[in-house]
C-alpha positions in Angstrom: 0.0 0.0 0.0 1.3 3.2 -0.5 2.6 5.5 2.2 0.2 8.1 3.8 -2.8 6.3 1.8 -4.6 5.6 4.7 -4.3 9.2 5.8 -7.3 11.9 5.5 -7.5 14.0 2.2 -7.5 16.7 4.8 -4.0 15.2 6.8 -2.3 13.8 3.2 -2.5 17.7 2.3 -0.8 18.8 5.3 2.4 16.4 4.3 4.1 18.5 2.4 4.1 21.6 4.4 5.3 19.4 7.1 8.2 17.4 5.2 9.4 21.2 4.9 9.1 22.3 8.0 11.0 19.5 9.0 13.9 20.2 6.8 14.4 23.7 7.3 17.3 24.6 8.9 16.6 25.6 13.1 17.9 28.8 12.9 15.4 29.7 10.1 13.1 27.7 12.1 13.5 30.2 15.6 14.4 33.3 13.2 11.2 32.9 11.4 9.2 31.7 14.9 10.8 35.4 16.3 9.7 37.3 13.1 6.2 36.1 13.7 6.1 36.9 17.1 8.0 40.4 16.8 5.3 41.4 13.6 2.1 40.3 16.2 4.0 42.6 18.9 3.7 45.3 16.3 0.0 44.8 15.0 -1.1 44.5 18.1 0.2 47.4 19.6 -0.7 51.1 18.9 2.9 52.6 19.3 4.6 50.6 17.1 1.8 50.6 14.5 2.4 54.0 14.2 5.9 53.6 14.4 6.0 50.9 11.3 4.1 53.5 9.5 6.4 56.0 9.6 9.3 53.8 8.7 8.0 51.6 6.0 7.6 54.6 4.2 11.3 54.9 4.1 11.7 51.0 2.5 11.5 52.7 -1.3 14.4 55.0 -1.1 16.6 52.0 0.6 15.5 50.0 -2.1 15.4 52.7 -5.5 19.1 53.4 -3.7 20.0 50.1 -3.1 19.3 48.8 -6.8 20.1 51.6 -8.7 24.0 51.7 -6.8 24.9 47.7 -7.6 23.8 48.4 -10.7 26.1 51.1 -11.8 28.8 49.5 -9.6 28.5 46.6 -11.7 28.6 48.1 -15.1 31.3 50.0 -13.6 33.1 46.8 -11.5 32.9 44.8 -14.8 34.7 47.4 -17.0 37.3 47.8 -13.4 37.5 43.7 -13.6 38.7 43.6 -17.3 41.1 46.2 -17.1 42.6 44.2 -13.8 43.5 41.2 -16.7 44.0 43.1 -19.2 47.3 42.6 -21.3 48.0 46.9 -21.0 50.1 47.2 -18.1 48.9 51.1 -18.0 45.6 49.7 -17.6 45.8 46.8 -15.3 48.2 49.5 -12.7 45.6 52.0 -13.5 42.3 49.9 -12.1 44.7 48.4 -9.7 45.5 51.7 -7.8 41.9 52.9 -8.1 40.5 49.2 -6.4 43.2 49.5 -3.8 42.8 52.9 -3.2 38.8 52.9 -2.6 38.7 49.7 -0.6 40.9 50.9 2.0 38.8 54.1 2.7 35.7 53.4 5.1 32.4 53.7 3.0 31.1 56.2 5.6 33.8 58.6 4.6 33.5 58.2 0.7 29.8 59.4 1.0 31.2 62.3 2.8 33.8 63.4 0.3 31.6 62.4 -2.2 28.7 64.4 -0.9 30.7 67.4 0.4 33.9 67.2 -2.1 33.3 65.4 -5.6 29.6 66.7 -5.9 30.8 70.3 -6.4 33.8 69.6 -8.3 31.3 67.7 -10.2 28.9 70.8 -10.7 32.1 73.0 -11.1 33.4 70.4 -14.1 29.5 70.2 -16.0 29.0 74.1 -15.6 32.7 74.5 -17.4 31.9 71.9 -20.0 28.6 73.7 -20.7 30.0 76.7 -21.1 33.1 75.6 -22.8 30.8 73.8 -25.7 28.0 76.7 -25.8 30.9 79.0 -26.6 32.2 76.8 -29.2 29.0 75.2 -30.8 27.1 79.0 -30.8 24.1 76.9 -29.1 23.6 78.9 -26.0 20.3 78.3 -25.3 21.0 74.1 -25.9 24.1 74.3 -23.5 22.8 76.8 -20.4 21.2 74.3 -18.2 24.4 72.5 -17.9 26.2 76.0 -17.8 24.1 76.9 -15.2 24.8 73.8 -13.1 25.3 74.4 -9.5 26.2 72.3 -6.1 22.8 72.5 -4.8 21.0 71.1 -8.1 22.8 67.9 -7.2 20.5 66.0 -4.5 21.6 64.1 -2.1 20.1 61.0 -3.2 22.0 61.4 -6.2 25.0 61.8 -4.4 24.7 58.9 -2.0 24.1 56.8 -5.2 27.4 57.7 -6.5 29.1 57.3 -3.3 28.1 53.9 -3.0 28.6 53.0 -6.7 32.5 54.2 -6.3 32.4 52.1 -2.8 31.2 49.1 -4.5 32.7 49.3 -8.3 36.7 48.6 -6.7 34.6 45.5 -4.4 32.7 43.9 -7.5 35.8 44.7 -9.3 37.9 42.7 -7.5 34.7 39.6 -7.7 34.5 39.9 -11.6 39.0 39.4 -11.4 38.6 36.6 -9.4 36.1 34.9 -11.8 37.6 35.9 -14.8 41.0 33.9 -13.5 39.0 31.0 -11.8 38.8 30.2 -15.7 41.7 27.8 -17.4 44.1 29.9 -19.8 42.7 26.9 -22.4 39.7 28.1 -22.5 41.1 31.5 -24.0 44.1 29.5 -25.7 41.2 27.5 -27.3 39.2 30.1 -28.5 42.3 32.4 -29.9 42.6 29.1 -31.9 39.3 28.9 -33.2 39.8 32.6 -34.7 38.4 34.7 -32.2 40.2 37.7 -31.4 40.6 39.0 -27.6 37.5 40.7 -27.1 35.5 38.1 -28.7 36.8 35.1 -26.7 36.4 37.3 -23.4 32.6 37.8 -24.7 31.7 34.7 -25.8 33.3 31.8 -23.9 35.1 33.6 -20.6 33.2 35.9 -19.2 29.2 33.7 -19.5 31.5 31.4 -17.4 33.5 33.6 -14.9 29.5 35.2 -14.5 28.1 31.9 -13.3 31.0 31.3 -10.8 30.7 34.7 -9.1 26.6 35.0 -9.2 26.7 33.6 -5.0 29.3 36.9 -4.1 28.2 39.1 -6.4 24.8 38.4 -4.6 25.7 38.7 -1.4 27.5 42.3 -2.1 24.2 43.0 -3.1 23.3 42.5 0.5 26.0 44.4 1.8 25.1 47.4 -0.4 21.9 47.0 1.4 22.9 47.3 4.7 25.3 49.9 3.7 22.7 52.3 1.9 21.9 52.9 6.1 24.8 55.0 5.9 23.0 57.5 3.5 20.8 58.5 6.4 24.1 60.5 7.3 23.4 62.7 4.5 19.8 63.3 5.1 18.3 60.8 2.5 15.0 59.7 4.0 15.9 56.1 4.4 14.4 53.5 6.9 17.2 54.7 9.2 16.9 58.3 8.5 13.1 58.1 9.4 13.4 55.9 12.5 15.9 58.4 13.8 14.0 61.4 13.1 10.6 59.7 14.8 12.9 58.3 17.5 14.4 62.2 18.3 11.1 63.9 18.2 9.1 60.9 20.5 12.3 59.6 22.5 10.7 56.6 21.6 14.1 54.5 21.0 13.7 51.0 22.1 10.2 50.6 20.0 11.9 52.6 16.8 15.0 51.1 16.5 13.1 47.7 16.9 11.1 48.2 13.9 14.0 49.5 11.6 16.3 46.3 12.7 13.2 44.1 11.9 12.8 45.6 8.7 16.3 45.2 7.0 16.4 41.7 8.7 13.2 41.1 6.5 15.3 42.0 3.7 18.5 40.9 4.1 17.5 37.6 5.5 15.2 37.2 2.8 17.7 37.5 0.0 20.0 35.5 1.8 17.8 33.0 1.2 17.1 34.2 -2.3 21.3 33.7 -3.2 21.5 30.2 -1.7 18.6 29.0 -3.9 19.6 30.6 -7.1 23.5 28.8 -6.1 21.8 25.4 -5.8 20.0 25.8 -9.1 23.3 26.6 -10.6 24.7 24.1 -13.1 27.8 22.1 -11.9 26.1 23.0 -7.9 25.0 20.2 -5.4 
């Protein structure tokens, strides 16, 4: 007879859900337990509904920030990452000095000199170029907006964004190198005999493999970068942490705040935690 035959419909429906309850891991068993608890604590109290209303509103600038960084530090780490193998010894001491450089300065203080340095040498560099092609195209009217560029037309959103994607570019950088050498000089040796030229065998045989290797740490930078884009509030941004401290200063309502903005980014991060180790056991050549 087959197993759980003799079972109710209603019971031989539960079996699954409790085969995976039974195999999930006890940390995400007592983590998951404490997340339920910790979320009934917070419906069924007034002061912390209020308080999860004021924070949650902050969950879309930590994410728009979050997202839109890795992204750009990606593009960016990827270009960083070729130069680092590249054959041009200007160009592999180049990308080496900036990745060496930027990963030994704390990211709290890049967003600073960022925010308070590069942005208006930034605005200082498009106001010249606007003026410098406006005097030489004749298009005045085309080039003023950029002319006109000043400090305080760069928000700080956008400068925490480029703070993080500098932070992060020399990191993924350095991911993207590792992958890139993880593969066997045949592979390139092999293609080089097939016809391809350099850029071609990087595009086409290297690099869809070196991207499969470093999907699990290029994942969990992304996690990183999460917890990092914290470090924004600094500059004002109205993140989950920026909000929780505001609502904490003007209520002196710390314990309950700070309770809901650790519960939230552990809602997050935890959650694509979870998110990288599935995607790595779905990955060919993974057990």
């Amino acid at each position: 007879m087959p197993p759980f035959a003799r079972l109710a419909p209603r019971e031989s429906r539960l079996v699954p859900v409790t085969n995976w309850l039974a195999r999930l891991p006890y940390w995400l068993l007592a983590a998951l337990l404490l997340a339920l608890f910790f979320l009934f604590v917070m419906l069924s109290r007034a002061d912390y509904r209020v308080i999860l209303d004021a924070t949650v509103k902050g969950v879309g600038t930590t994410v728009y920030v979050t997202i839109v960084a890795y992204a750009l530090a990606m593009l960016a780490g990827l270009i960083i990452g070729l130069l680092r193998v590249s054959s041009n010894r200007l160009a592999r001491e180049v990308s080496s000095f900036y990745v060496e450089i930027v990963r030994g300065v704390p990211m709290l203080v890049i967003l600073y000199y960022i925010a308070f340095v590069g942005a208006p040498a930034l605005a200082a560099a498009l106001s010249w170029l606007g003026s410098t092609l406006a005097a030489l195209t004749g298009l005045q009217e085309v080039f003023a907006p950029l002319a006109g560029i000043q400090t305080r037309d760069l928000s700080f959103t956008f400068r925490a964004i480029l703070a993080l994607t500098l932070g992060y570019s020399a990191f993924v950088a350095e991911i993207f190198r590792a992958g890139i050498e993880s593969i066997g000089r045949g592979q390139m040796e092999a293609a080089r005999s097939l016809g391809m030229g350099y850029g071609q065998a990087m595009r086409y045989v290297i690099l869809p493999q070196a991207v499969r290797n470093v999907l699990p740490p290029l994942g969990n930078d992304f996690i990183a970068m999460l917890k990092d884009s914290s470090l924004v509030s600094v500059l004002g941004v109205q993140d989950i942490t920026q909000i929780g401290k505001v609502y904490s200063s003007s209520t002196f309502r710390f314990f309950e705040t700070y309770n809901v903005v650790a519960f939230l980014y552990l809602i997050m991060t935890v959650g694509l935690a979870l998110l990288v180790r599935w995607l790595e056991r779905r990955m060919p050549g993974r057990t």
